[in-house]
DRENLUM-760807 format. One line per field, with one value per residue (C-alpha): residue number from 1; chain; x, y, z. Coordinates in Angstrom, 3 decimals, padded with zeros to 6 digits. Layout:
// DRENLUM-760807
nr	[NUM;...];
kette	[A;...];
X	[X;...];
Y	[Y;...];
Z	[Z;...];
***
This chain:
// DRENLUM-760807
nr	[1;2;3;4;5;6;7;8;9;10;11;12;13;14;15;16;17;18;19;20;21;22;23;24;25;26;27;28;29;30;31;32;33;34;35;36;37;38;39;40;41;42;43;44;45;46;47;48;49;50;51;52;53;54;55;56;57;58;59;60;61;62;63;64;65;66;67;68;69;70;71;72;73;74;75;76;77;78;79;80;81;82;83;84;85;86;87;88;89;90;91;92;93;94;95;96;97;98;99;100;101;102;103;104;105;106;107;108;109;110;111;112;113;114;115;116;117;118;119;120;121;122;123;124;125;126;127;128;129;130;131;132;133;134;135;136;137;138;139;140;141;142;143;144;145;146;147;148;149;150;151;152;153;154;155;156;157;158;159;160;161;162;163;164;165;166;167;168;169;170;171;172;173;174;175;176;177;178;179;180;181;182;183;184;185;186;187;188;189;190;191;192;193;194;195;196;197;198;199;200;201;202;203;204;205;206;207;208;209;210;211;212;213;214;215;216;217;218;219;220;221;222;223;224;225;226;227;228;229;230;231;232;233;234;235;236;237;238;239;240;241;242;243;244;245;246;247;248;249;250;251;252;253;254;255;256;257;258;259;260;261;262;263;264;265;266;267;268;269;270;271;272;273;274;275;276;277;278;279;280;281;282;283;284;285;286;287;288;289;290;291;292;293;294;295;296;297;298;299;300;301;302;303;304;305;306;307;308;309;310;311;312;313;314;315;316;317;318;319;320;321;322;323;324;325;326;327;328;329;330;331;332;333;334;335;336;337;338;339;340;341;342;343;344;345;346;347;348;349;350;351;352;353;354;355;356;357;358;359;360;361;362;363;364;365;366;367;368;369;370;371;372;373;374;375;376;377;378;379;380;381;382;383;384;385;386;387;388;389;390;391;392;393;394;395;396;397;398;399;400;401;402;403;404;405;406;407;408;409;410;411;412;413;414;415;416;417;418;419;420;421;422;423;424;425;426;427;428;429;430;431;432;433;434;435;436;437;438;439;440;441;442;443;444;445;446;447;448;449;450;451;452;453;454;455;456;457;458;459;460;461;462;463;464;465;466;467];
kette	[A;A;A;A;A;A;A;A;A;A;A;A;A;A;A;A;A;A;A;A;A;A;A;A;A;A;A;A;A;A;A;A;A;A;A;A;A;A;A;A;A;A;A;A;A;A;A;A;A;A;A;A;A;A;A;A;A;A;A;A;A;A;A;A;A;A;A;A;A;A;A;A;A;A;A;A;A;A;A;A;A;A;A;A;A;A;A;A;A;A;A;A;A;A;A;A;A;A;A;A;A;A;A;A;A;A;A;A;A;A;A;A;A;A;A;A;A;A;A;A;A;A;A;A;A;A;A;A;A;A;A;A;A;A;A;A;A;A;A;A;A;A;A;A;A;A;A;A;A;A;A;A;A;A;A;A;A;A;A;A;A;A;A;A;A;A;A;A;A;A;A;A;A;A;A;A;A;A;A;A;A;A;A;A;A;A;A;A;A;A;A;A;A;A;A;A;A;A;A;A;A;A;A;A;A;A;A;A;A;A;A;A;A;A;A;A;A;A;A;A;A;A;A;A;A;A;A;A;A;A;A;A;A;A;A;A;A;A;A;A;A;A;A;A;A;A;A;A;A;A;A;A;A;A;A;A;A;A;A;A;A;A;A;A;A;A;A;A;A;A;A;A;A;A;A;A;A;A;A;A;A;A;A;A;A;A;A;A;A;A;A;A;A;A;A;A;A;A;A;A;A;A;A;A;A;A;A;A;A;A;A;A;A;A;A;A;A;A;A;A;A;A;A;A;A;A;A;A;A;A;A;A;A;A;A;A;A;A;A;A;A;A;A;A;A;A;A;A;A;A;A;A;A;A;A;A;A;A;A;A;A;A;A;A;A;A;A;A;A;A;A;A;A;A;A;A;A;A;A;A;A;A;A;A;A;A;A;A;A;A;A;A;A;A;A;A;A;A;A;A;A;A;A;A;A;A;A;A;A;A;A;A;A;A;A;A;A;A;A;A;A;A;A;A;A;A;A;A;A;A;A;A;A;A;A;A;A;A;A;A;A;A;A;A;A;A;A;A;A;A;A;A;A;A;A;A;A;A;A;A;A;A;A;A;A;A;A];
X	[-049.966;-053.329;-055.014;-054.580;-050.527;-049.404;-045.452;-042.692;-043.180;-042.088;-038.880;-037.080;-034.074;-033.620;-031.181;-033.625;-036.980;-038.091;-040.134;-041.925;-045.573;-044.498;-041.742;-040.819;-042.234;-039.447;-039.867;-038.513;-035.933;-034.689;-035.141;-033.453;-030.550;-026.899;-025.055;-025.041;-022.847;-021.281;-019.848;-016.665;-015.824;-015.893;-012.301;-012.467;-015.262;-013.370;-010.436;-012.527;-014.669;-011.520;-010.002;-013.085;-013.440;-009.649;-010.412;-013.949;-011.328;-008.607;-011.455;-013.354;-016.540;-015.452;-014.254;-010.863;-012.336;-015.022;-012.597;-010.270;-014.137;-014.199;-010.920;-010.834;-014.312;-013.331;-009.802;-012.400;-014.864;-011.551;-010.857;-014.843;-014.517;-011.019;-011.925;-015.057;-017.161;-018.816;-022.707;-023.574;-027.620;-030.278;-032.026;-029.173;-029.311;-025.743;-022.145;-022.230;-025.265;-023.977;-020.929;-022.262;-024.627;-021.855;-019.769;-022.972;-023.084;-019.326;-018.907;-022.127;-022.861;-019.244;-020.435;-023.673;-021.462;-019.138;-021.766;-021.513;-021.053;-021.152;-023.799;-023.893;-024.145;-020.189;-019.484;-020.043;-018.564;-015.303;-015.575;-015.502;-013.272;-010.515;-011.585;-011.165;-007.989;-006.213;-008.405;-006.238;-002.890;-003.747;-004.978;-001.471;000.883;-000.780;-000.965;002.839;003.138;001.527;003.816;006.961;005.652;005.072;008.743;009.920;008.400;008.764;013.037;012.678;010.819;012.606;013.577;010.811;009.279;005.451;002.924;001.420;-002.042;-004.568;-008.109;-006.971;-004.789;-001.394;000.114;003.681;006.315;007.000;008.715;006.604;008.458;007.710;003.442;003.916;005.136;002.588;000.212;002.860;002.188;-001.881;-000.979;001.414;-001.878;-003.833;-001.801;-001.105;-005.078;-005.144;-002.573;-004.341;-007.303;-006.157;-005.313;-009.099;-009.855;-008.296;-010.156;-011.939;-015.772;-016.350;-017.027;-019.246;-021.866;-025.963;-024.902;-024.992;-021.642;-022.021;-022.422;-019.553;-015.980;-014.598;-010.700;-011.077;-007.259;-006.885;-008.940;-007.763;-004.345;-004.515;-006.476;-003.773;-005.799;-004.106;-006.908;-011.152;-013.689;-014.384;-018.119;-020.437;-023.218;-020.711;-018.827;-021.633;-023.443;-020.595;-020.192;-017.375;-014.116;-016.750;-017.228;-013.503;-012.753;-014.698;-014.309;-010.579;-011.158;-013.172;-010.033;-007.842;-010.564;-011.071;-007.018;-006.832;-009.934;-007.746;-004.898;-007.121;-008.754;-005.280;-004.352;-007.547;-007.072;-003.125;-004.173;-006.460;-004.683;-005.411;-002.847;-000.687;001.296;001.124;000.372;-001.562;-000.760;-002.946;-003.821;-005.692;-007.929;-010.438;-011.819;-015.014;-017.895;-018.534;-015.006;-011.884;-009.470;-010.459;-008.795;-010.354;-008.412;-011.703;-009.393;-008.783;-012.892;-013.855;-011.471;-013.174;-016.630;-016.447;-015.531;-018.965;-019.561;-017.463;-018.517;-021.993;-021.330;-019.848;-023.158;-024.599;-023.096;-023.119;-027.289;-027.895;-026.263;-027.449;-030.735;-029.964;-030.516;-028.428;-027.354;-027.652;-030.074;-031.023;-030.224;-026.685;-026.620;-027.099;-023.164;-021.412;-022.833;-021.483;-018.123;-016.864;-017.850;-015.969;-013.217;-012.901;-013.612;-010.429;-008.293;-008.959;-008.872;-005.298;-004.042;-005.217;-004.317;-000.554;-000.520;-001.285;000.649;003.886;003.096;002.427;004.666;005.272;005.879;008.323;008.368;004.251;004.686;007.529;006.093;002.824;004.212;006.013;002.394;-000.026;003.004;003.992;007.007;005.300;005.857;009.813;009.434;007.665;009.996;013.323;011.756;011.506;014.943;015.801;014.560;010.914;007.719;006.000;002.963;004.814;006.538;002.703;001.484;004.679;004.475;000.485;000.996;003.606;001.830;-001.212;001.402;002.337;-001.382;-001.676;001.231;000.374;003.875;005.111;006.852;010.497;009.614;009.244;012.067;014.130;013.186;008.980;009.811;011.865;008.901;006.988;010.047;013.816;015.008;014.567;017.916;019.255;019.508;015.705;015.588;017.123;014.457;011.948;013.634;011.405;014.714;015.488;012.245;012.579;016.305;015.141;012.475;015.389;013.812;012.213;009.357;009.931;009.982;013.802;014.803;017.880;014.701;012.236;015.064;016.231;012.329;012.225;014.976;013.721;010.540;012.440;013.866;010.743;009.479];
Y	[023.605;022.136;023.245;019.489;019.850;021.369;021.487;020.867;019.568;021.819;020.734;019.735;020.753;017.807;015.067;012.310;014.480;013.633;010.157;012.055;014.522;015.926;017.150;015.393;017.482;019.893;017.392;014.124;017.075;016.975;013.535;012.173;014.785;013.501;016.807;018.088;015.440;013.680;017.166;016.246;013.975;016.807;016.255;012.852;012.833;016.188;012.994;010.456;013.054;014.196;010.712;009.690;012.181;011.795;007.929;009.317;011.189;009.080;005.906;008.559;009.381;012.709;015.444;017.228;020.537;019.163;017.587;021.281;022.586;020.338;020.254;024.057;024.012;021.291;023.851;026.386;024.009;022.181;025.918;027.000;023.880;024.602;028.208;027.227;029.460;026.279;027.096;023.601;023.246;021.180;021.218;019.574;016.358;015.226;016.158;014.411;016.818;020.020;019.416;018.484;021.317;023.672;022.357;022.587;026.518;027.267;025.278;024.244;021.245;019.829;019.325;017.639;014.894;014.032;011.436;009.446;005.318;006.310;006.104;008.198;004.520;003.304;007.015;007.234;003.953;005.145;008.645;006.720;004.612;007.442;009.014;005.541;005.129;008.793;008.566;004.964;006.534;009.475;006.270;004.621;007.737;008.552;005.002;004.885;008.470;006.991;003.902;006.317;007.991;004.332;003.420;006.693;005.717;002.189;003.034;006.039;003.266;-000.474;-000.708;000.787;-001.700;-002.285;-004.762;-007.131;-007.876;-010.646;-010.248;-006.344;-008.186;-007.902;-011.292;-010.555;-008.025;-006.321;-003.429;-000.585;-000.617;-004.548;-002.900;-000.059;-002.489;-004.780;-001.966;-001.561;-004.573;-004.095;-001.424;-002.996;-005.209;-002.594;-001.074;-004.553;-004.354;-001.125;-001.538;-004.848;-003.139;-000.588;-003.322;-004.447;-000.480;000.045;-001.798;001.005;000.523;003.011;001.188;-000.382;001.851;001.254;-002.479;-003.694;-001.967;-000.078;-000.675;002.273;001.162;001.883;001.608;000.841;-000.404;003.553;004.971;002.919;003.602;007.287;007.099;005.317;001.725;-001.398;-003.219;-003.063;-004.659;-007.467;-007.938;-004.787;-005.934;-006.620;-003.136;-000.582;-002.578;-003.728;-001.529;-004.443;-001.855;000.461;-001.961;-003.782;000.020;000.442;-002.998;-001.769;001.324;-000.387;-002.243;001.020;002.117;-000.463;-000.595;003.237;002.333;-000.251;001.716;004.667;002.928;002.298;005.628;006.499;004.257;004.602;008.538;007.966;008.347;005.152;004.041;007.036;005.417;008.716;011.855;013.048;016.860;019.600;020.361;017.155;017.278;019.349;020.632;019.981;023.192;022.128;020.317;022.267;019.833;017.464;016.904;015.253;012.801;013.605;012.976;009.414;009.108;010.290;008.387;005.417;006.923;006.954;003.842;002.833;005.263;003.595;-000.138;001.273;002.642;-000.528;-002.747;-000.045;-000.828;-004.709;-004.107;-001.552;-004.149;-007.306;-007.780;-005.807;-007.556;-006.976;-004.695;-001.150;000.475;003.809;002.244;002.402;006.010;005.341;004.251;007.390;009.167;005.988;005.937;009.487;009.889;006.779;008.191;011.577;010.493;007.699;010.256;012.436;010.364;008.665;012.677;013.752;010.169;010.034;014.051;013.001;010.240;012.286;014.561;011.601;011.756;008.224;007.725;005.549;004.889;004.482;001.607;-000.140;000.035;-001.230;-004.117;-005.019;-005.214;-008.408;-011.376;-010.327;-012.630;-015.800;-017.422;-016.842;-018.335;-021.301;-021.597;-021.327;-024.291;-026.367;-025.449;-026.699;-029.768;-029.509;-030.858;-027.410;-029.179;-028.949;-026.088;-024.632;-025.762;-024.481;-021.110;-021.310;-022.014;-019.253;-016.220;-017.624;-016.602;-013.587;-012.823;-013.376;-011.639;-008.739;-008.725;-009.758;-012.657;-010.878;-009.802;-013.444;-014.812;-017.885;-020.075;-019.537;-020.161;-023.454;-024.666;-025.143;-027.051;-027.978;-027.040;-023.549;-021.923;-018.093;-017.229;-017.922;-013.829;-013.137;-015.109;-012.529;-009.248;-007.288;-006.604;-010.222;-011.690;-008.908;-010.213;-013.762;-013.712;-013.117;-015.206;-013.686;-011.831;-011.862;-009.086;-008.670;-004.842;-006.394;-008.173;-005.125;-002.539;-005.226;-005.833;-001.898;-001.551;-004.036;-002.206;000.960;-000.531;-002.038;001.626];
Z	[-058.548;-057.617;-054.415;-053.123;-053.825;-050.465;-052.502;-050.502;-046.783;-044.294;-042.406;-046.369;-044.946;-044.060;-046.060;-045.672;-045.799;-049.263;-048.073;-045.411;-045.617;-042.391;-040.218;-036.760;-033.967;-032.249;-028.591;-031.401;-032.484;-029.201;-028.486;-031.455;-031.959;-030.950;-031.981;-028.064;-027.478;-031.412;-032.103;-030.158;-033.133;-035.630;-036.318;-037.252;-039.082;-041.102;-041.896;-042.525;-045.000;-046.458;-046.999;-048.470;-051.371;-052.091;-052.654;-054.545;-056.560;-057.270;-058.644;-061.119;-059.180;-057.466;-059.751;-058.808;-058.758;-056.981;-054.368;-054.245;-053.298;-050.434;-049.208;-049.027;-047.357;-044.530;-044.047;-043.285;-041.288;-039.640;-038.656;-037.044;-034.653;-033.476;-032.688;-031.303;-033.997;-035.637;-036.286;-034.524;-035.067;-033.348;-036.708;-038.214;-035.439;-035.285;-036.058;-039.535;-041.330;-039.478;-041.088;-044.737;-044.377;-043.858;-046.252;-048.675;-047.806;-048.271;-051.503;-053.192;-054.865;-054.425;-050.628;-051.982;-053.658;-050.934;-049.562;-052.450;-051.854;-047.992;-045.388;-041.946;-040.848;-041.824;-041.094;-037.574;-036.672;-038.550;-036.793;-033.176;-034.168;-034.693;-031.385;-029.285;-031.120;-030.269;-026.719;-026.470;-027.522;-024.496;-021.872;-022.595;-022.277;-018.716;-017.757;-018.277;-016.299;-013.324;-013.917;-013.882;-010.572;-008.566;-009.543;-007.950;-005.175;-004.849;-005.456;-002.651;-000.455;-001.457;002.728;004.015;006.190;006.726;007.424;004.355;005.387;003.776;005.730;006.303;009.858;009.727;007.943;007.189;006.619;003.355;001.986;000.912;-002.167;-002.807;-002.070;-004.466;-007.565;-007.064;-008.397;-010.724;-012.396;-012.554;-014.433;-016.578;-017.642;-018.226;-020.872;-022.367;-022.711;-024.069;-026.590;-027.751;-027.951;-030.289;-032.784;-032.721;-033.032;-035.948;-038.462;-041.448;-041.171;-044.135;-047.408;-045.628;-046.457;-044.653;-044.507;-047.617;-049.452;-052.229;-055.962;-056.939;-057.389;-054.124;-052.802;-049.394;-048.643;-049.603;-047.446;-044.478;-045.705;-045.580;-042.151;-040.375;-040.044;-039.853;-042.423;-043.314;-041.109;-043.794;-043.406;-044.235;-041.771;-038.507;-039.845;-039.791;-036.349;-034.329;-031.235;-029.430;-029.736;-027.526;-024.830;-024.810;-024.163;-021.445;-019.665;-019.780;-018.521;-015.560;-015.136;-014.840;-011.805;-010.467;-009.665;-008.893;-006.752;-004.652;-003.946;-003.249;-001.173;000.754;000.610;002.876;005.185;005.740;005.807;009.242;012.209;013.405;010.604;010.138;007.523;005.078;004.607;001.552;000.150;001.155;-002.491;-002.787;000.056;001.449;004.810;006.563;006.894;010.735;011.921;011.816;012.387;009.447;006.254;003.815;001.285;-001.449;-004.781;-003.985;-002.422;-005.431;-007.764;-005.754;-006.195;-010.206;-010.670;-010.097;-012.743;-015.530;-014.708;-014.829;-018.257;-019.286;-018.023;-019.996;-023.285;-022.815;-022.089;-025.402;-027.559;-026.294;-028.067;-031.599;-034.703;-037.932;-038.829;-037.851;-035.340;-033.767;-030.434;-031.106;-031.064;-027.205;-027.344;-027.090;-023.719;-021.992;-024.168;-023.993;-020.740;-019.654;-021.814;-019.747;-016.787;-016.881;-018.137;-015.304;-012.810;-014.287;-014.260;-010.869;-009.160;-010.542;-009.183;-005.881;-005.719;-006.877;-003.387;-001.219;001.966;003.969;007.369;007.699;011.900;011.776;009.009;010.777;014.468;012.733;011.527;014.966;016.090;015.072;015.434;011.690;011.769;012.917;009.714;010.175;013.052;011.775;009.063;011.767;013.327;009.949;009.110;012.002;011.186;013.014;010.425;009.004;010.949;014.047;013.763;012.933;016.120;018.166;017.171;017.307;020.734;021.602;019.559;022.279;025.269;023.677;023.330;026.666;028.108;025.930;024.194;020.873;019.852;019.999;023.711;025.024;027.137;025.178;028.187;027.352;023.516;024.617;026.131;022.586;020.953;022.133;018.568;019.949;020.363;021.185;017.145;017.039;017.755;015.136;012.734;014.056;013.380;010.687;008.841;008.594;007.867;004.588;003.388;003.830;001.069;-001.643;-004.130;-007.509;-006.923;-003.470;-001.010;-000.044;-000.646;-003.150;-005.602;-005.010;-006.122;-009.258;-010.327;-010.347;-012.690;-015.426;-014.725;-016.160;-019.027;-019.918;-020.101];
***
């Protein structure tokens, strides 16, 4: 060796360190590594591996002792991540070269050829992939949970009388039951979304390769076959620098909060006094350090809070793609912060809410005397007067008119004598009470999808067998 031949650069430890005179300074370490966060998709990236080599195997490139080597290595690897032992290294930057580097210790060169006619660049996008497809599979089964509990509640509740607002004033009466399933049905989107989703998730990326494919003779259908996917992304390029499955997930999940963030909203206001409509457990809510008498419904404030969160992480996502070339780029390593964090914090907040709503207790007198207030059967009286044979113009004006007497009297509708009400319209008669009881403005709305307790408790039951 010469005295100019300095040998081996320091930092060769490296897979790609052979091109470079110099290693990357420990503050680009830092910057540039992904394993403090990537290692959660050890487990995938262990199938994916595993499936790979079998396929290396079965087209002639990967020995079979070679592939025993590495199946007995990822056991042992598989094993070190469950128990939490795993030797995870800075040095080693992300989930993929810890685990080839381990695999390299435990079983020599056998771990050295399981990269073959793969890139880390098709590998990651598989390894997410299989974590947004089992973190779907999770979203749905709680999504359906929370489903289960709003039927419960919306059967318990199918007569319950309160008042429907539009504007937050009272507008007409409905059932609490008839309230509950309309949130019901959000979420019976959101899982459509989800489960459409998953189809567009579960394409195989590997094969793929940097971005070109690969010039071994690969089985891909055998790969995806083993892995559980419904097909291959058929373009390398799109495959290895695609990142839309990340951000369809995420829009959905901003979909999921922004409906918990709704009826959490609700739930806060139908908690203050001024309301009184419910009562939310103890267990969910907290106490103030100066006030003794509060109680604080936090779960559903903060529910409400992170939902700024995930639509933040998906503007996130939309922004780190929108100005990437072909194919793949470092800026895409920037994808999974946003992702899994969306990922746990929907899953959390889909847990905690459907808890809390299970232990939500309704006051039934405070929703019905609240909807006696704010002439919430004005309509029915509108509509008496049509029936009757009045123009719904007319009968607009005539009720208009008598909610303005009421106002003034400061009384409702129901509390007028029939001799005041005559004066607005001689199609008034004595059965025009009855068109403004809260019970009967309910039954009247029979129609489907309406708000009569008979629809409300039939729409719940095809609600159940749809489940």
């Amino acid at each position: 060796m010469s005295s100019n031949d300095k040998g081996p650069p320091a930092g060769r430890n490296k897979p790609w360190s052979g091109r470079f005179s110099e290693p990357v300074t420990d503050l680009v370490k830092r910057f540039t590594a992904s394993v403090g966060f990537d290692h959660r998709l050890a487990e995938f990236d262990i199938d994916a591996s595993l499936a790979h080599a079998r396929m290396l195997n079965a087209v002639g490139i990967l020995a079979k002792p070679d592939l025993a080597a590495i199946e007995k290595g990822m056991e042992q690897i598989l094993g070190e991540v469950r128990a939490g032992t795993f030797p995870w290294s800075l040095e080693y930057e992300d989930v993929h070269f810890n685990i080839e580097r381990r695999l390299t210790d435990l079983v020599g060169d056998a771990g050295k050829r399981l990269h073959t006619a793969r890139s880390r660049n098709d590998q990651v996008a598989t390894d997410v992939r299989l974590y947004l497809r089992a973190s779907i599979d999770h979203v749905l089964t709680l999504i359906k949970e929370l489903q289960k509990t709003l039927l419960d509640l919306a059967e318990a509740h199918a007569d319950t009388v309160m008042p429907g607002f539009t504007h937050l004033q009272v507008a007409q009466p409905v059932s609490l039951g008839h309230h509950l399933m309309a949130y019901f049905e959000m979420f019976a989107r959101d899982a459509q979304r989800f489960a459409e989703a998953r189809r567009r998730v579960n394409r195989l990326p590997l094969g793929a390769a940097a971005l070109a494919g690969t010039s071994f003779p690969i089985d891909r259908l055998m790969v995806a076959k083993e892995l559980g996917f419904d097909g291959v992304c058929e373009n390398s390029l799109d495959a290895v620098s695609d990142r839309d499955f990340a951000i369809e997930f995420c829009a959905d999940g901003a979909l999921v909060m922004m409906h918990l963030s709704r009826i959490c909203e609700e739930l806060v206001l139908w908690m203050n006094p001024r309301f009184g409509f419910i009562d939310i457990a103890d267990r969910f809510c907290t106490g103030s350090s100066i006030m003794p008498q509060k109680k604080n419904p936090d779960v559903a404030e903060l529910i409400r809070g992170k939902t700024g969160r995930v639509n933040g992480h998906l503007v996130a996502l939309l922004t780190l793609m929108k100005a990437q070339p072909l194919a793949y780029n470092k800026d895409n390593q920037e994808d999974k912060e946003p992702l899994f964090d969306t990922v746990d914090t929907l899953m959390m907040s889909l847990a905690v809410f459907t808890d809390m709503l299970a232990g939500v207790k309704v006051n039934k007198e405070a929703m019905r005397a609240a909807a006696q207030q704010g002439f919430a059967t004005a309509t029915d009286f509108a509509d008496y007067l049509v029936k009757k044979g009045a123009p719904f113009r007319d009968a607009h004006e005539a009720v208009a008119q008598a909610v303005r007497l009421a106002t003034d009297r400061g009384c409702d509708l129901a509390d007028l004598k029939l001799a005041d009400l005559q004066q607005f319209s001689p199609l008034i008669g004595k059965d025009v009470f009855e068109a403004l009881k809260l019970d009967g403005s309910l039954k009247a709305r029979s129609h489907l999808g309406g708000t009569a307790p008979a629809r409300v408790k039939a729409a719940i039951a095809k609600a159940r067998k749809g489940l």
